[in-house]
BAKEMAR-413073 format. One record per residue (C-alpha): residue in one letter; x, y, z. Coordinates in steps of 0.2 Angstrom, whole numbers. Example, Ala and Ser with C-alpha at 12.3 -4.5 7.8 and 13.67 -1.06 7.14 Angstrom:
// BAKEMAR-413073
  residu      x      y      z
       A     62    -22     39
       S     68     -5     36
// end
This chain:
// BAKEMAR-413073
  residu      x      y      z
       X    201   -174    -86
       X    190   -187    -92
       X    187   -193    -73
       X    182   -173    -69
       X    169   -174    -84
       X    162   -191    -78
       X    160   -184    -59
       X    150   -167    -67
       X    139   -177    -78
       X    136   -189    -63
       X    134   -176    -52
       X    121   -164    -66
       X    110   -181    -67
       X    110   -183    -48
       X    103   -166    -46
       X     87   -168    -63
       X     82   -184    -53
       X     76   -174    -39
       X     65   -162    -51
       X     55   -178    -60
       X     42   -178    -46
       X     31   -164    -49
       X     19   -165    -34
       X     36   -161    -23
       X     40   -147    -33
       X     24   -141    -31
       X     24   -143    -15
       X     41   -135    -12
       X     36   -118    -22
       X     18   -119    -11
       X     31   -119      4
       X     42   -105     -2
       X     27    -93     -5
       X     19   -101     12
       X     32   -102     23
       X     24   -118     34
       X     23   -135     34
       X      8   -134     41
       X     -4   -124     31
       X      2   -127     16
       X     -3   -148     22
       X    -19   -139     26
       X    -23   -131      9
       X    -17   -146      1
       X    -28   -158     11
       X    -13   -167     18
       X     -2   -169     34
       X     11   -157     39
       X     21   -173     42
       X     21   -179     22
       X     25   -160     18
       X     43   -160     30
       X     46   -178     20
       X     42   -172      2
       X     54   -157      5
       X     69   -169     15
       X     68   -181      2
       X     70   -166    -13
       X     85   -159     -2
       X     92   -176     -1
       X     89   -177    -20
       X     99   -161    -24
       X    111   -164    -11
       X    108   -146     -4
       X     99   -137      8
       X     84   -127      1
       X     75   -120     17
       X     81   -115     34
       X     69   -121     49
       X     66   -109     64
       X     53   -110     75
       X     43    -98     69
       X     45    -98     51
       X     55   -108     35
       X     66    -97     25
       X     72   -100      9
       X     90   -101      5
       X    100    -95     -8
       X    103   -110    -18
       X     83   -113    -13
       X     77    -96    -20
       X     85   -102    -38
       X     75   -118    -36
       X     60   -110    -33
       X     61    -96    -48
       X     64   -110    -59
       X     52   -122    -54
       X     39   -108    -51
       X     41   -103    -72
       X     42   -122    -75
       X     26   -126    -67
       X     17   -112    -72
       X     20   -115    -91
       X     15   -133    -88
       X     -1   -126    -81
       X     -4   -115    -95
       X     -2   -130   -105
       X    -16   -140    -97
       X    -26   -123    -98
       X    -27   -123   -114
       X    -29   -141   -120
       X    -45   -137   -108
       X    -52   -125   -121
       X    -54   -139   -131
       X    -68   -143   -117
       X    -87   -138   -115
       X    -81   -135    -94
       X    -69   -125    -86
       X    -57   -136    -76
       X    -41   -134    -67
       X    -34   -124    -54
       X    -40   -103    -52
       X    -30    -92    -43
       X    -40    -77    -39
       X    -35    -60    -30
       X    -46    -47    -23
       X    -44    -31    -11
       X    -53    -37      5
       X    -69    -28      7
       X    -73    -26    -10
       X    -69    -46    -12
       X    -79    -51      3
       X    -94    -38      1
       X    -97    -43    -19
       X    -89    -58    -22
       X    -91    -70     -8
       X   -110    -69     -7
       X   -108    -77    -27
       X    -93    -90    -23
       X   -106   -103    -18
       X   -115   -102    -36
       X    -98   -101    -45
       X    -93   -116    -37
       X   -109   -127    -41
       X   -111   -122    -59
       X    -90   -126    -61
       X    -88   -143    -53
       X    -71   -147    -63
       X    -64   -131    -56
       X    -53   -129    -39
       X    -52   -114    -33
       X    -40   -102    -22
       X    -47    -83    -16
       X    -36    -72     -7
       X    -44    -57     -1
       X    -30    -44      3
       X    -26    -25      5
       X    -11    -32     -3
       X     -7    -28    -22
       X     -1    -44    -30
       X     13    -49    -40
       X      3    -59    -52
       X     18    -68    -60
       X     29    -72    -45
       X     12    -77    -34
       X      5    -87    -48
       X    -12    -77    -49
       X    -25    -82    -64
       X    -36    -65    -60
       X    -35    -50    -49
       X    -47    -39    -45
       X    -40    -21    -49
       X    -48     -4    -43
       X    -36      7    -52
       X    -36     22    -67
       X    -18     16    -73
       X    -15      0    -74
       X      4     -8    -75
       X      7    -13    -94
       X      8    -30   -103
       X     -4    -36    -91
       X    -25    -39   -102
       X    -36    -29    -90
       X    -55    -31    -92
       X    -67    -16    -86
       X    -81    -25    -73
       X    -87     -8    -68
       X    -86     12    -61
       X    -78     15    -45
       X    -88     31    -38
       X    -81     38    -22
       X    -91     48     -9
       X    -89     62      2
       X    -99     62     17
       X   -101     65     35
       X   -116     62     47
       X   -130     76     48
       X   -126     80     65
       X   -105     82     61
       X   -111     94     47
       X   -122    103     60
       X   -110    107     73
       X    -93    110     60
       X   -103    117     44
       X   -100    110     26
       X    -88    112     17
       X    -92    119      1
       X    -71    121     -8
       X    -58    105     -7
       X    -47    117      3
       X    -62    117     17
       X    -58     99     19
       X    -41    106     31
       X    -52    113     41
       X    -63     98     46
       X    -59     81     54
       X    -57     69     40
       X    -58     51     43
       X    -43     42     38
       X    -41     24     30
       X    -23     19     32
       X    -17      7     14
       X    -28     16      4
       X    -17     23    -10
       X    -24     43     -6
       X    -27     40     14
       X    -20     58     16
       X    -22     64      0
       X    -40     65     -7
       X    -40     66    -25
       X    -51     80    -30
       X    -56     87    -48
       X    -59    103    -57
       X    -62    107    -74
       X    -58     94    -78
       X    -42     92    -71
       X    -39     79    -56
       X    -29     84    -42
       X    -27     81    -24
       X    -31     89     -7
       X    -22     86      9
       X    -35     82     23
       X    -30     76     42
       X    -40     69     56
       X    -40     60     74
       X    -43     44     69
       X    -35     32     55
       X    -41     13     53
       X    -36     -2     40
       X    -55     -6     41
       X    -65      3     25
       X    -80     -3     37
       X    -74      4     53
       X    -71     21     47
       X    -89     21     41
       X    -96     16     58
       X    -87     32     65
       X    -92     44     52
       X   -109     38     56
       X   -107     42     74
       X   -104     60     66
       X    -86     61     73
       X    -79     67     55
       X    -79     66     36
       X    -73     52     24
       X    -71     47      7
       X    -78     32      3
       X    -82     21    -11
       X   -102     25    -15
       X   -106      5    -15
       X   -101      7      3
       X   -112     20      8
       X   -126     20     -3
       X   -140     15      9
       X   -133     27     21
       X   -134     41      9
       X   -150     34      3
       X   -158     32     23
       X   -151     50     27
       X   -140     44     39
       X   -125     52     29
       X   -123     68     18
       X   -114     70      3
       X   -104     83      1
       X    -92     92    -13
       X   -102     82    -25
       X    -96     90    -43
       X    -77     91    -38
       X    -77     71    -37
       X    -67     63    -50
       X    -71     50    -59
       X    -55     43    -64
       X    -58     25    -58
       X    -64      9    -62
       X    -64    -10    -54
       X    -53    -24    -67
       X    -53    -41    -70
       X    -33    -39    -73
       X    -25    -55    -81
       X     -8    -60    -86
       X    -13    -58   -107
       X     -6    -76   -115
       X    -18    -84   -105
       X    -34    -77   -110
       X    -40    -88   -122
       X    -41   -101   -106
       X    -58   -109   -103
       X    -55   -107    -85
       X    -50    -89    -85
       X    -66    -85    -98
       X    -78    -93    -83
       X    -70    -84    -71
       X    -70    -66    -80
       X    -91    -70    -84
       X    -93    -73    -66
       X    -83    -57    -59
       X    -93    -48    -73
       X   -110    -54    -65
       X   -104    -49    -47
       X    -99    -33    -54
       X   -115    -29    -65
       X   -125    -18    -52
       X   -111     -8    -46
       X   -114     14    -48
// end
């Protein structure tokens, strides 16, 4: 018995050797969320080479196979999976910790993970990113633009950018502005098809769909005071918010957009809004953060700046 105890322990201290390097760890749980050697070496500023070695020599650590190579993608394994879950929460509580020895500074530093939709993020944040970078030198920083919603835990995301009227709970959500939406078509679609003047005209017309968005097919509609929906169709659906606006401008049907979009439109007479007082306005944009770390220097700059970018916005 003793010599079965002797082998477990052995074995036990064999296995928490491997996890006393934290830049393979974090380079394993980068891989897991990547899935490739290659850009994750990329987005660390290394070689794919180092990256195949880090994660060799952690298997050979653990004695146990963590990813499965094909040869178009790495796949983690079971025993892999329960690595990562637990390196991932590890890592991320370490991070926190550096965050918030941080506050004790004048400066934001460290590493910010920041979510946004993808034309929203690259219409009114990216112009800004340039300025925010400058004036937070001790600050690295990752932006994924996506239609993609985010798991903020599991994807290790400091701030998403939400456009949302209910929001998923025990999560600190920050109002950055209004999200009007439009209904609009071209003068000259109006012209030939007539406006509609009821919600329930919309079934008549050909309505420009955007494919993601969470009412492509149903158009959320209000009245007194009551928000409801109206199911619209078309002849064309796109995943492109800026597509769909080019064709509603070459007067081929109607869309719902948000008002940022089509604002000069509107404003240059190239669009016409229509069904005006039956729009809801339910929404709003977020700066959505997971709540224990909001006293976080980092996450305070990053919160200012997203306000700024925000601050013009109908």
């Amino acid at each position: 018995m003793d010599s079965v105890v002797a082998q477990f322990m052995e074995a036990r201290t064999h296995v928490a050797e491997g996890f006393e390097d934290l830049t393979t760890l974090r380079i394993f749980v980068r891989t897991v969320e990547i899935g490739n050697f290659s850009e994750v070496a990329r987005r660390i500023g290394a070689n794919p080479a180092m990256v195949s070695k880090r994660i060799a020599a952690l298997e050979n650590k653990v004695g146990q196979r963590l990813l499965n190579r094909n040869t178009r993608r790495l796949v983690v394994t079971e025993i892999g999976q329960l690595l990562y879950d637990h390196a991932m929460r590890a890592l991320q509580e370490l991070d926190q910790a550096a965050e918030e020895m941080s506050c004790m500074q004048d400066r934001a530093s460290g590493h910010l993970r920041l979510t946004a939709p993808s034309m929203l993020g690259q219409a009114i944040i990216t112009p800004r990113l340039g300025e925010f970078i400058m004036q937070n030198p001790l600050l690295s920083i990752d932006v994924n633009f996506s239609m993609e919603k985010m798991d903020l835990y599991k994807a290790g995301i400091d701030v998403a950018v939400r456009i949302a009227d209910v929001l998923d709970p025990g999560l600190m959500a920050i109002r950055l502005a209004p999200y009007s939406r439009v209904i609009c078509a071209a003068p000259e679609y109006l012209s030939m098809h007539g406006t509609p003047t009821e919600p329930e005209d919309l079934m008549d017309h050909n309505c420009l769909i955007t494919r993601g968005y969470a009412f492509s097919t149903r158009w959320q509609v209000q009245r007194g005071g009551e928000v409801g929906h109206v199911h619209v169709k078309g002849n064309f659906v796109t995943d492109s918010g800026q597509t769909v606006r080019m064709v509603c401008l070459a007067g081929i049907g109607i869309m719902m957009a948000p008002r940022w979009v089509v604002e000069p439109d509107l404003a240059a007479g190239r669009l016409v809004e229509v069904l005006s007082s039956y729009i809801p306005n339910n929404r709003a944009v977020y700066a959505v953060l997971i709540q224990r770390s909001k006293t976080s220097r980092k996450l305070e700059a990053a919160v200012e700046f997203l306000r700024s970018c925000f601050s013009g916005m109908q």
